[in-house]
N, C-alpha and C positions, 0 to 999 in steps of 0.2 A: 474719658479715654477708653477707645475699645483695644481689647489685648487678648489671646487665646492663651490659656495655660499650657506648655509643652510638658505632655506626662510621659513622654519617654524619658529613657534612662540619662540622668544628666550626664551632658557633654565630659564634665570631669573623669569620669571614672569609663570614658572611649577612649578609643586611641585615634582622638584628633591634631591634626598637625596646630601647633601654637598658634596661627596668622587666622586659622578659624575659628579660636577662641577669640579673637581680638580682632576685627574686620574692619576697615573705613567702615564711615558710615555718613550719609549727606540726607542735605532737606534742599529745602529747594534755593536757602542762600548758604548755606553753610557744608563745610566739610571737617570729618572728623577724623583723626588721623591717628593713628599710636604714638605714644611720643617717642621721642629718637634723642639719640648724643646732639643733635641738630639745634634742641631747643633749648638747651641748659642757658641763654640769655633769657626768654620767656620765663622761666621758672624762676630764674633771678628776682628779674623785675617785676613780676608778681608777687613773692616773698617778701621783698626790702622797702615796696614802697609804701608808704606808713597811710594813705589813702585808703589802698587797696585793701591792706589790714589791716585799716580802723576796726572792724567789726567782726574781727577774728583774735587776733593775738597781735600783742608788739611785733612790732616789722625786725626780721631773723637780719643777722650780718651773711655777708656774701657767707663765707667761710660754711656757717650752716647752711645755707639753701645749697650748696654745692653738697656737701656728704647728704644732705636731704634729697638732691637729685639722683646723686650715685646710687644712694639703697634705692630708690623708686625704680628706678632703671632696672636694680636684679630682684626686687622683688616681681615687675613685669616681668620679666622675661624666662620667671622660671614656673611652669606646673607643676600644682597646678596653682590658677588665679587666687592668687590672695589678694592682689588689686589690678584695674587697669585703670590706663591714664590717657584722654584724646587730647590732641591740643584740637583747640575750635580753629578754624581759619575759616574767612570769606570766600564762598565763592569767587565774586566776581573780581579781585583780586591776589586772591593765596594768601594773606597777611593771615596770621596769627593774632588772635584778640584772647586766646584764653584755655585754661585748659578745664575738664570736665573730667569729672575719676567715679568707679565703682571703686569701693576699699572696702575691710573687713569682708570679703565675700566667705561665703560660708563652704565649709567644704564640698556640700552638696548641690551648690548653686542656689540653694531656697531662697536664701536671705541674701543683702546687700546694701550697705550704707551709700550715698549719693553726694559729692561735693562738685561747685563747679567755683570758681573762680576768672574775674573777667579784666583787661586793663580797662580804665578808667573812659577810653577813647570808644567804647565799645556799651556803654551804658545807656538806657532809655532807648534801643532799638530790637526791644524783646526777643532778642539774642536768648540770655538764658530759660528760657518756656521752651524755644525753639531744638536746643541742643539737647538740655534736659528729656525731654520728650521722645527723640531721640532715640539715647541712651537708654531711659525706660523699656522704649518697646521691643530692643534689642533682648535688653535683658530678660523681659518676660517670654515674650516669642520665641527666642534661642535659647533661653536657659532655663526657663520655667520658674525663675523665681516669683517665690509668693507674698512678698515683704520688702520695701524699699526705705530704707529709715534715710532722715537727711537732719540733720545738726547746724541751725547756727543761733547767733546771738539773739535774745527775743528784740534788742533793741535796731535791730536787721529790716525794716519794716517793707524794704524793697523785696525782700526772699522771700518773708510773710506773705507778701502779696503772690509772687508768682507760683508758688510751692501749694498754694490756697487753687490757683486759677487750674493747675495740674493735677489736682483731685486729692492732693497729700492730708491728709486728719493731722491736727492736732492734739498731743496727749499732754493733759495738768504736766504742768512744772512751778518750782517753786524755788527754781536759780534763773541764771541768766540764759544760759541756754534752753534752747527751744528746742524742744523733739518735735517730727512730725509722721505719721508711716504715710505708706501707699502699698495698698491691698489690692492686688487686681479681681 
């Protein structure tokens, strides 16, 4: 991956309007969008389905993924970024297959954790490389961060893979979760 470090003063601490912290962003199948009150069924049904969460945590009850959507919603929406959330949609139809998040971002923009989540209908069509990627070059290009850590199960072997293919290192662990950074 080629990426420029932006060594201007990070975006946080301008007085940028919120919509240029958080911008669509597309590839050449995909578009990425903020997420909205719009999608609280997507968020559902990526939380609850016990598939989908095999390889994260027990699948939440509605109840939770709803106050888990509520805080997401005003943690977006307030500066500065402590998380942003895209939902993934296809181009050549607008359907929604997934959402893709920066979280724990760091006050200064340096650092940022990486999660993406996908439905089921949406897998082995290298979707997440695609989104991921993305998201990555956003972040370094526009914000300068220098660190992109991503979290999941080491028994995940599909993440392993893509997360490898995206240039992420793997650091020793000696649980089930897997660390990986990406240094630009």
């Amino acid at each position: 991956m080629t990426a420029s470090c932006n060594q201007q003063q990070p975006l946080a601490e301008k007085e940028v309007p919120q919509q240029a912290l958080f911008p669509r962003l597309t590839t050449q199948r995909l578009e990425l969008a903020p997420l909205t009150e719009h999608e609280r069924w997507l968020y559902q049904r990526l939380y609850t389905d016990p598939k989908i969460m095999r390889n994260t945590a027990p699948p939440f009850s509605k109840e939770k993924v709803d106050a888990m959507f509520e805080h997401t919603l005003k943690v977006i929406a307030s500066p500065p970024p402590k998380a942003l959330v895209w939902v993934i949609k296809q181009q050549i139809d607008g359907l929604p297959i997934g959402i893709i998040c920066f979280y724990e971002i760091e006050a200064d923009l340096s650092n940022a954790k990486i999660g993406i989540m996908l439905l089921t209908e949406a897998n082995g069509k290298l979707f997440p490389e695609e989104a991921m990627q993305v998201v990555m070059d956003f972040g370094i290009q526009q914000w300068g961060l220098k660190r992109i850590t991503a979290e999941f199960m080491s028994r995940n072997l599909a993440t392993a893979r893509f997360v490898k293919k995206l240039g992420f290192e793997f650091l020793p662990s000696d649980s089930d979760t897997q660390i990986c950074c990406y240094t630009p």
